[in-house]
N, C-alpha and C positions, 0 to 999 in steps of 0.2 A: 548066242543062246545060253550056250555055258556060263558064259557071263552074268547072265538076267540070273539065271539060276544061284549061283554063289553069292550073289546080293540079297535073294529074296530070303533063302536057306540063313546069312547070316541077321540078316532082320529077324525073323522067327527066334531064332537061337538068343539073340539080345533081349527082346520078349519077353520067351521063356524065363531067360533069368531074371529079368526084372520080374515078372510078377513070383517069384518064386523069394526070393528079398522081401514084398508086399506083405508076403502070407507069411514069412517069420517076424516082424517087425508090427505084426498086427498086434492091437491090442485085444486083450480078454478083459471081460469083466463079468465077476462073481460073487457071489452073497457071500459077507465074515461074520462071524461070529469070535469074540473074545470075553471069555467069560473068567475072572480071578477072585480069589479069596485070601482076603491079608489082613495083615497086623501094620496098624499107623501109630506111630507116639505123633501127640498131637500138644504141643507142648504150648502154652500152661494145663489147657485144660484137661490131658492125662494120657489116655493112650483108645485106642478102636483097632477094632475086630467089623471088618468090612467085604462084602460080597459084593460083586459089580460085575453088570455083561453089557457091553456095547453089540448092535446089529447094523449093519450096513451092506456095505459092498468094495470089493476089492479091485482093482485094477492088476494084472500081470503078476500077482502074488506078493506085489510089493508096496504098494501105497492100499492099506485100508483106512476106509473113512469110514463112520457112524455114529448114531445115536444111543446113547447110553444110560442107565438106570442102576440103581443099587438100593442097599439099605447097608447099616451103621449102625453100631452100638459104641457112644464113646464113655468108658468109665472112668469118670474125674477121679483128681484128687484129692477131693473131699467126698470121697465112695459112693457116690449117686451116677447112676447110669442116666443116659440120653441118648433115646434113640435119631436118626435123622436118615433121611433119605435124599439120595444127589442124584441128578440130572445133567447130564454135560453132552457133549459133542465130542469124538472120538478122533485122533488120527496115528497109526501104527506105519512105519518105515520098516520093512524087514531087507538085510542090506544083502542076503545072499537068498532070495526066496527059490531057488530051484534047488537047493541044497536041504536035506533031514533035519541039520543046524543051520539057524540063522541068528545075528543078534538082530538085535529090534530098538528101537528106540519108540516110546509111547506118549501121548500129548491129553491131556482130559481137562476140559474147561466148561465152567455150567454154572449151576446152581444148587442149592440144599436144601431141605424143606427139615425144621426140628419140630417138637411140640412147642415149644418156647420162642421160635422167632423163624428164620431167614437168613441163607448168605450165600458166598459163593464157595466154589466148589474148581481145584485146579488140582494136578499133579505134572509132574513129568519126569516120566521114567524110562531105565534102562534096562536092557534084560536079550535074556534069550527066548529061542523057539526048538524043542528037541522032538521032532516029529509035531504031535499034535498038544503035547507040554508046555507051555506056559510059565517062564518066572522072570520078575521083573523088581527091580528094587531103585527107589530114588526119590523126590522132594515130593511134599503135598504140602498145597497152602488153600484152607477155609477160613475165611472172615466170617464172621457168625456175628449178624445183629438178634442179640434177646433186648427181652424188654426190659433189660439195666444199662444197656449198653451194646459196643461195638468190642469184640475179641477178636485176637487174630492167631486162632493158633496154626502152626506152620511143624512141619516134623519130614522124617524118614518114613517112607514105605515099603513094605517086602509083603509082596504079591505071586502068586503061583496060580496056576488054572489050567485051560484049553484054549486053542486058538486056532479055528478053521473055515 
């Protein structure tokens, strides 16, 4: 009888801690938001002043995916401004998300919409997470068809925002 007992007791107990393992290894998932405001040199065609929020959803505070939107003001170097708005698809790695700091690594790839034409629309960048702070700095590349042609300008970005 002692017997039965000390097998049933250690059954439970194995159990217990397996589904106890189950419930920390669970995944969460949650609505993101990352919203930045930056400066792109956008070389030839001159430098932007750019505002952009992606919405999705997060996984374990570490993989956010979503959808994204902005607007764009790029001022050539022949002093004429163009505005354009981009469209992409969002993906954020944050490598310590239980932590107040995190770095981040950022991925954005889409589309552009100008008054003058159409193109695509990428960046990817590096950065941190300081609470709910936002900064991120690294490569953008827009191919932009207008109606003279195809341009590729390609540049630095430094981006700052929120992120939650």
């Amino acid at each position: 009888m002692k017997a039965r007992a000390l097998v049933l007791a250690a059954f439970l107990a194995g159990f217990v801690s397996l589904s106890a393992q189950e419930s920390e290894t669970k995944e969460t998932t949650t609505y993101s938001n990352v919203t930045e405001f930056g400066f792109l040199t956008a070389s030839p065609k001159g430098v932007s002043l750019e505002a952009t929020t992606a919405h999705g959803f997060s996984i374990n505070k570490q993989h956010n995916f979503g959808l994204g939107t902005g607007i764009g003001v790029n001022f050539s170097t022949n002093y004429s401004a163009v505005s354009y708005m981009p469209v992409f698809v969002n993906y954020r790695l944050y490598f310590k998300p239980e932590k107040s700091f995190s770095p981040h690594v950022n991925i954005a790839v889409g589309g552009l919409i100008t008054r003058d034409g159409y193109g695509g629309y990428s960046s990817i960048t590096m950065g941190f997470r300081a609470g709910k702070f936002s900064f991120s700095s690294g490569l953008s590349f827009m191919p932009i068809n207008e109606w003279f042609g195809w341009e590729y300008p390609f540049g630095v970005t430094l981006k700052f925002g929120f992120a939650f």
